[in-house]
C-alpha positions in Angstrom: -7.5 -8.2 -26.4 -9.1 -5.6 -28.7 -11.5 -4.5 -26.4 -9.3 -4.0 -23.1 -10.2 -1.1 -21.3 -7.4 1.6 -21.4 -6.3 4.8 -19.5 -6.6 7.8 -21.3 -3.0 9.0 -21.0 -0.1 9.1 -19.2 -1.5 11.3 -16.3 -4.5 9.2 -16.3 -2.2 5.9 -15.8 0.5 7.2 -13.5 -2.3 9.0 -10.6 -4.0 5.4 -11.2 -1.7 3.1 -10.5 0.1 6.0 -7.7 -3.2 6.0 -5.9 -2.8 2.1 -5.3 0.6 2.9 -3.9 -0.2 5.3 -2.1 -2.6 4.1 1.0 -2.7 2.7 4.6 1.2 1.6 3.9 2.3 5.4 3.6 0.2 7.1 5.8 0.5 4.4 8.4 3.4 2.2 8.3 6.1 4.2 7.0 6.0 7.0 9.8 6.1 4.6 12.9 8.8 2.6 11.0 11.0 5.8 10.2 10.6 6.4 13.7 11.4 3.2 15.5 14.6 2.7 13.1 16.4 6.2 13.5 14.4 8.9 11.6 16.9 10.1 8.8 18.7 6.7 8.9 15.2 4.9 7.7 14.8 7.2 5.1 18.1 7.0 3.6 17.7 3.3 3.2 14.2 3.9 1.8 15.0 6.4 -0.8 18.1 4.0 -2.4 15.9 1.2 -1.8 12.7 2.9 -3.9 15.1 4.3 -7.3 16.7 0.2 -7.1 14.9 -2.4 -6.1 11.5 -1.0 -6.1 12.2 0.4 -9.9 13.2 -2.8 -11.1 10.0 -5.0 -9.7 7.5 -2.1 -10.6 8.9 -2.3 -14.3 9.0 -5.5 -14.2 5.6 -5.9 -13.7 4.1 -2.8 -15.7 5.9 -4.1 -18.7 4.4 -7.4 -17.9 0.7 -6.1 -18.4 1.6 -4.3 -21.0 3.6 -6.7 -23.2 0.7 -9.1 -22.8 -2.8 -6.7 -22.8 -3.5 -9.6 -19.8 -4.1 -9.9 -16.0 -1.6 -11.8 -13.5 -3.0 -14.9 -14.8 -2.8 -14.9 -18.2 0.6 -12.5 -18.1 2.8 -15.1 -16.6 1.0 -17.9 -18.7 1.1 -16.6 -22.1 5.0 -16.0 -22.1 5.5 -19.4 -20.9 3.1 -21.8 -19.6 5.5 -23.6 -17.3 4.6 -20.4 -15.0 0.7 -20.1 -15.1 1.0 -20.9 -11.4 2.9 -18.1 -10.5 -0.2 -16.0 -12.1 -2.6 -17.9 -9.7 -0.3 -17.1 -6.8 -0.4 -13.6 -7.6 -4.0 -13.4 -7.8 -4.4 -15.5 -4.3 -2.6 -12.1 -2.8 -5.4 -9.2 -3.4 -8.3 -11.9 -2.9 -6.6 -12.0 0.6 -5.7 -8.2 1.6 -9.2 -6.3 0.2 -11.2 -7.9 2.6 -9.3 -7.3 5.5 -7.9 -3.5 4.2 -11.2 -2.5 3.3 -12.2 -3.4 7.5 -9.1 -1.0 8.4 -10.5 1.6 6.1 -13.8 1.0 7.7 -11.8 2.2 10.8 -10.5 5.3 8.9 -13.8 6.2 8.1 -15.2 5.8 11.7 -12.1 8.1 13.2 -13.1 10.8 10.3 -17.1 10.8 11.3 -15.9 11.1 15.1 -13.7 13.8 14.4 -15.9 15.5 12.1 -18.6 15.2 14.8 -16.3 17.0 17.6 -15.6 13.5 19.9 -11.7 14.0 19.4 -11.5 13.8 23.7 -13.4 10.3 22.8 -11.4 8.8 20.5 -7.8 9.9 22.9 -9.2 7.5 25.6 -7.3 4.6 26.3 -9.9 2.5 26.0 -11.9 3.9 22.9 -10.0 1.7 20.2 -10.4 -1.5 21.6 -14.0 -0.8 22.6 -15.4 0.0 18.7 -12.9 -2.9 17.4 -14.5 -5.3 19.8 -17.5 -4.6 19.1 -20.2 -6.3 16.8 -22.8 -4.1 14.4 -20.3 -0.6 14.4 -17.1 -2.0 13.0 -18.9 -4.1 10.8 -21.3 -1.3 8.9 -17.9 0.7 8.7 -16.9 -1.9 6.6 -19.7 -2.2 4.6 -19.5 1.6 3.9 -15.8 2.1 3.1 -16.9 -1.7 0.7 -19.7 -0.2 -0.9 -17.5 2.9 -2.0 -14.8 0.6 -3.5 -17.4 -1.0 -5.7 -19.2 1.6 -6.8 -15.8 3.1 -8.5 -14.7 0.1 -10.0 -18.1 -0.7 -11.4 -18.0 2.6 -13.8 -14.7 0.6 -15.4 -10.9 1.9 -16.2 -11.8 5.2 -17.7 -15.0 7.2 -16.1 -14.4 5.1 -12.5 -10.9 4.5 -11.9 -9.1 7.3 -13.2 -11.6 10.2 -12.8 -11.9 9.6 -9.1 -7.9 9.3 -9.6 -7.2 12.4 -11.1 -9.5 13.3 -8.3 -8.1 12.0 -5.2 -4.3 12.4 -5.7 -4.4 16.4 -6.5 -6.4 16.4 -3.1 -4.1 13.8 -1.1 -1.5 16.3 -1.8 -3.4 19.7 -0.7 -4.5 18.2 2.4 -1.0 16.4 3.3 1.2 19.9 2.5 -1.6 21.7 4.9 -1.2 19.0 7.7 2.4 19.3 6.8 2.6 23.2 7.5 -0.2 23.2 10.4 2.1 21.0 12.6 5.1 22.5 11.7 4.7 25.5 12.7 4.0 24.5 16.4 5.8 24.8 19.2 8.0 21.7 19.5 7.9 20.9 16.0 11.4 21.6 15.1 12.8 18.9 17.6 10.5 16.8 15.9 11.2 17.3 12.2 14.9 17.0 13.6 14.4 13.7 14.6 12.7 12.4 11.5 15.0 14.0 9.5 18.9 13.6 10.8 19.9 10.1 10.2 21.1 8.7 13.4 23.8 6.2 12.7 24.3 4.4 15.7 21.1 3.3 15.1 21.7 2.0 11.7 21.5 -2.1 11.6 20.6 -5.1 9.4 17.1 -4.3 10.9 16.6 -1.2 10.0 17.7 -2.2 6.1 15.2 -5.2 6.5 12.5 -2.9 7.8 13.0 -0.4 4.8 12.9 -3.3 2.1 9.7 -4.8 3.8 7.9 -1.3 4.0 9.1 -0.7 0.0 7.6 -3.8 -1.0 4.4 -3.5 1.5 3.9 0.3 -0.2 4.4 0.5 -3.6 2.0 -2.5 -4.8 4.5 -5.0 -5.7 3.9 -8.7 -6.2 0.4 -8.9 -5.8 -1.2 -8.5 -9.7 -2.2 -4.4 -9.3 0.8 -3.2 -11.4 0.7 -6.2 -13.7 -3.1 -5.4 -14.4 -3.3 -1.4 -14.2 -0.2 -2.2 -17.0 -2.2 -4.5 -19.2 -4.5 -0.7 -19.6 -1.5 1.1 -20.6 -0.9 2.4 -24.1 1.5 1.9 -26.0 2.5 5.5 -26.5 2.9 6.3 -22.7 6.5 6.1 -21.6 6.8 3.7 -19.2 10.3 4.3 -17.4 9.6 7.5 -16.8 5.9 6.6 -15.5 7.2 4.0 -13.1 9.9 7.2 -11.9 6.9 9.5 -11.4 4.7 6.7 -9.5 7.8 6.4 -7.4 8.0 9.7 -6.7 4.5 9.9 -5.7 4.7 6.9 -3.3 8.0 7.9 -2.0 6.8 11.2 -1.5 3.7 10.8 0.0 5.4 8.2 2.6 8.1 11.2 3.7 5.5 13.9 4.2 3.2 11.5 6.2 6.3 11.3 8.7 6.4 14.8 8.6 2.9 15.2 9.5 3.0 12.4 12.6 6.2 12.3 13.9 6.9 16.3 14.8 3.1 15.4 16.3 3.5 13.0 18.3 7.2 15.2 19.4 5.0 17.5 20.7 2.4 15.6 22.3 4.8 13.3 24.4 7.5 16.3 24.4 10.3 14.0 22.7 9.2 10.3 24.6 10.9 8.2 22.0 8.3 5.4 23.0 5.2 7.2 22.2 7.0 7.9 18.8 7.2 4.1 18.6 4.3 3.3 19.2 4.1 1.1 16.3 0.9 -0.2 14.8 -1.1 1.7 17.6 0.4 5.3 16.4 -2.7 6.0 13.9 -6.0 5.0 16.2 -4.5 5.4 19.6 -1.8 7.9 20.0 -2.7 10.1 17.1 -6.0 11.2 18.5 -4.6 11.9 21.5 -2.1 13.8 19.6 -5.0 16.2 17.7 -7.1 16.2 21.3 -4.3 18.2 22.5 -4.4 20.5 19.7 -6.2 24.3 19.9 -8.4 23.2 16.6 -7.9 18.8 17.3 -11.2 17.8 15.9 -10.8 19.9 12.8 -7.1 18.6 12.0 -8.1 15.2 13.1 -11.3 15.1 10.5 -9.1 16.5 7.9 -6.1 13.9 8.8 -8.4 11.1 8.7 -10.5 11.9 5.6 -6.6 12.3 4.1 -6.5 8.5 5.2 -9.5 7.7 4.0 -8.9 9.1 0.6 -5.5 6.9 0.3 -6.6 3.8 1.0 -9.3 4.0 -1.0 -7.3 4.5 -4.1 -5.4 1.5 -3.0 -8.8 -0.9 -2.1 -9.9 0.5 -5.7 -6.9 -1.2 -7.5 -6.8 -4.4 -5.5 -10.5 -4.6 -6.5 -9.8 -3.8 -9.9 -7.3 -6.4 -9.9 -9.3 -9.2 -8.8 -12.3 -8.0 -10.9 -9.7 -8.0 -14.0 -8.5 -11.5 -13.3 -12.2 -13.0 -13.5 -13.2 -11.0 -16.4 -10.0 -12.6 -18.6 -10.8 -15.9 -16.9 -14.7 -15.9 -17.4 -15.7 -14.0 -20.1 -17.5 -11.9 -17.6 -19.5 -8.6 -17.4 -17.5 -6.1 -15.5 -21.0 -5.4 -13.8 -21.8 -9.1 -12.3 -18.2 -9.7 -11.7 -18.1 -6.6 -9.6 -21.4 -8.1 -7.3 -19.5 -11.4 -7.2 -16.7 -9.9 -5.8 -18.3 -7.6 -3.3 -20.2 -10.6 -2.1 -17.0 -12.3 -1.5 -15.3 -9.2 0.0 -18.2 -9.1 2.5 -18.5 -12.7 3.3 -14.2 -12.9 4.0 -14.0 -9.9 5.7 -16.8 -10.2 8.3 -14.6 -12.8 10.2 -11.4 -10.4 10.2 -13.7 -7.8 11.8 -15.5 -10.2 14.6 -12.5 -11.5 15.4 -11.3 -8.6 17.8 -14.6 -9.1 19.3 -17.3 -12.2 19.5 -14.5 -14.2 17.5 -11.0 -13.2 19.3 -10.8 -16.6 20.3 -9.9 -17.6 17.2 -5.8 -17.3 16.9 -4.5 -18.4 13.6 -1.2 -18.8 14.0 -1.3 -17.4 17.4 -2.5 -14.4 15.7 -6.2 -12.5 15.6 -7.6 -13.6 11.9 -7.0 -9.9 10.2 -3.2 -10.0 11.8 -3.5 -14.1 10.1 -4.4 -12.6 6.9 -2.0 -9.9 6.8 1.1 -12.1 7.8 0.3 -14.8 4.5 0.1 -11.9 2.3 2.5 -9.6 3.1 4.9 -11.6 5.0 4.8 -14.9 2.7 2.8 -14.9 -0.3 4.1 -11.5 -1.8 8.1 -11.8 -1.3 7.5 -15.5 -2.9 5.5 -13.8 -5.9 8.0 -11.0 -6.5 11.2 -13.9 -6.2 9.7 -16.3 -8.7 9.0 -13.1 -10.8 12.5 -12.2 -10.5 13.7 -15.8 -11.9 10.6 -15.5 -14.6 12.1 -12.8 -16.1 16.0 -13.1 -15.5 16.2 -16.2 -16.6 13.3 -17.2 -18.4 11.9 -15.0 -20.8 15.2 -12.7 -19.9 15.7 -9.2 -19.3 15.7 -8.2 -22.9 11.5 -8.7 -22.8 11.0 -6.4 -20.2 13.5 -3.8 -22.0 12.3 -4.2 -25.3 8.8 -3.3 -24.3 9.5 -0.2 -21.9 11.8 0.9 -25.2 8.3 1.0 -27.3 7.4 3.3 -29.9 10.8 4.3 -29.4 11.0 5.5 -25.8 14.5 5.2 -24.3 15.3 3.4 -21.1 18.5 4.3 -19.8 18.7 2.1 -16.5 19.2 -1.0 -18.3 22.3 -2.0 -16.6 20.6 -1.2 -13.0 17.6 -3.0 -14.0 19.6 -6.7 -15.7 21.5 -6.9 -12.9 18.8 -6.0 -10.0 16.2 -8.5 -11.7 18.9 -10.9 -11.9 21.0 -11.2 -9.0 20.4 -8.8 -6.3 16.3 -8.1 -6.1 16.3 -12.0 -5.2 18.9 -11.7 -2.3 16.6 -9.1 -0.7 13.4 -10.8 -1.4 14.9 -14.3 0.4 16.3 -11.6 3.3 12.7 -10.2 3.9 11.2 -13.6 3.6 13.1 -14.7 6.0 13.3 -12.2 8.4 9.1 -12.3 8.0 8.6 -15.4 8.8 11.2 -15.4 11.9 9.6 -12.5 13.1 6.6 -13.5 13.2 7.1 -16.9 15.3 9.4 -14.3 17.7 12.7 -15.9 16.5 14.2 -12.7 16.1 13.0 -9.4 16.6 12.5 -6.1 14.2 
């Protein structure tokens, strides 16, 4: 396409497509993970995990976008037809999670406006979560709000929407998550803490925790649902792109290890080393954490700045799944990016209305046994994504082979020294791990076995 939008540069690409790793998966997942599966022993697993299997998919897919100048759709379609469906499936995956990420980041942005407003000693009651979740008008204009802000980015297009507020964002993500960082570190308590997190604790180590690692990797950095395929297609030629997908890596991987070291030495000192407040799980960021910053000297200060960090992430990450689907209609329709921006912000509204009712006038309805966000999230994440990065894996190891995917991140004569790692990852043991974490998903979730 001779008109396809493109990022300015390399720095312009690599914050981009960074910012859509980097969100709720990082600053929420990772920490109450690292802590529920042995601190130092979780991260080991994630770091090998990130520079292997996460490499290979993410270069998979850039080079994907790139090779082709197309979305998810047309990407898989135009190298061979036989897998248009795999396109489709790939799209189905952010037309599922924006509408029910943007109502989490609806919740960010509620914490941030009650911290900012001095209600810390609010939000740390037991009850206050489940009272503003069940609720009807509140959570819902929340959503509106942190939906509004999404579109209005992706409206102004690749270059003046997506990557200014980028460039933006990430430079800021970082300030505030070193300050956080050296704030809590340097409180009493915090050194037990940071021990914890950061001495791997081998007795703990088990097929779980490697599951839990893989399934966080894949939930984090963006993988298998169109996003890196599409933020790709805008790449030029000229950028090198192994050394991009290293320094997106490093980002996500980064960002993920200093958000432990912000929450975990927290919560340390909060439940002075209860190992079940540290594994609190899902609850960590809206229950235990402002309970966490109501017991700090400055709490509503360090909790407005915490959440507005939050905030800031998953924006970045609701802008590229937006993008993504925006993308997908333009190639398919002809579209304007303007009207295909309404359409989708229409839909986004419509779909995620139910997800936020449904802890509240609409909790009776249990998909799968499940409340309808918790319903979405499990297709997506759980089933949908591990089955679009698999087929992916056979797509290009077997298909169109590994020598596509090479040949393009060695354009304009970059080099691309992990071409062993990457045939034989793509080929034979990406695809193990992809069946072990669908598997493990899906038993999971019907309580078969336990993670």
């Amino acid at each position: 396409m001779k008109d396809r939008s493109n990022f300015t540069g390399k720095v312009g690409f690599v914050l981009a497509a960074a910012g859509s790793a980097v969100g709720l998966g990082n600053l929420w997942r990772f920490p109450y993970l690292a802590a529920q599966y042995g601190g130092g022993t979780f991260l080991i697993c994630y770091i090998i995990l990130s520079v292997t299997f996460g490499f290979t998919l993410m270069t998979a897919e850039i080079a994907l976008g790139r090779k082709t100048r197309l979305s998810a759709i047309g990407a898989f379609k135009s190298l061979d037809k036989r897998f248009g469906f795999l396109g489709v499936l790939a799209a189905i995956v952010p037309i599922i999670i924006l509408p029910y990420y943007s109502v989490i980041g609806g919740w960010v942005i509620k914490y941030f406006s009650t911290s900012l407003t001095g209600h810390t000693a609010d939000a740390a009651k037991d009850t206050y979560f489940n009272t503003f979740v069940g609720g009807l008008t509140e959570p819902i204009f929340w959503f509106l709000l942190f939906v509004i802000l999404t579109a209005v980015v992706v409206i102004f297009g690749v270059e003046k929407g997506i990557e200014n507020v980028s460039k933006f964002l990430m430079p800021v993500l970082v300030v505030l998550t070193l300050g956080i960082c050296v704030y809590v570190l340097t409180q009493k308590g915090a050194m037990d803490g940071l021990k914890y997190y950061l001495l791997p604790h081998m007795s703990d180590f088990s097929i779980k925790t490697l599951l839990a690692a893989m399934g966080q990797l894949f939930y984090s950095m963006s993988l298998a649902m169109g996003i890196m395929i599409t933020y790709g297609s805008y790449m030029k030629k000229e950028t090198n792109l192994g050394t991009s997908v290293k320094q997106i890596e490093f980002f996500d991987t980064g960002f993920a290890f200093f958000a432990g070291l912000m929450i975990v030495p927290s919560v340390f000192i909060f439940s002075e080393g209860n190992l079940e407040q540290l594994k609190a799980g899902p609850s960590l960021m809206f229950v235990t954490l402002p309970k966490v910053f109501n017991s700090m000297p400055i709490g509503d200060i360090i909790g407005a700045v915490f959440f507005l960090l939050v905030f800031f992430a998953a924006l970045t990450s609701s802008i590229s799944l937006m993008e993504t689907i925006v993308s997908i209609l333009m190639d398919k329709f002809k579209w304007g990016r303007k009207m295909t921006c309404i359409i989708v912000f229409v839909y986004v509204i419509l779909m995620g209305i139910p997800s936020s009712l449904g802890f509240g006038v609409w909790d009776f309805i249990k998909p799968l046994g499940m409340s309808i966000l918790d319903a979405w999230d499990f297709l997506s994440n759980s089933v949908l994504m591990p089955i679009v990065a698999l087929i992916t894996c056979i797509f290009v190891g077997f298909f169109i082979k590994p020598k596509t995917i090479i040949d393009e991140a060695c354009a304009e004569g970059a080099k691309f020294k992990s071409k062993g790692l990457f045939t034989v990852m793509i080929k034979w043991i990406a695809p193990i791990f992809l069946v072990a974490i669908l598997l493990s998903s899906v038993m999971n979730a019907f309580g078969i076995i336990t993670l």
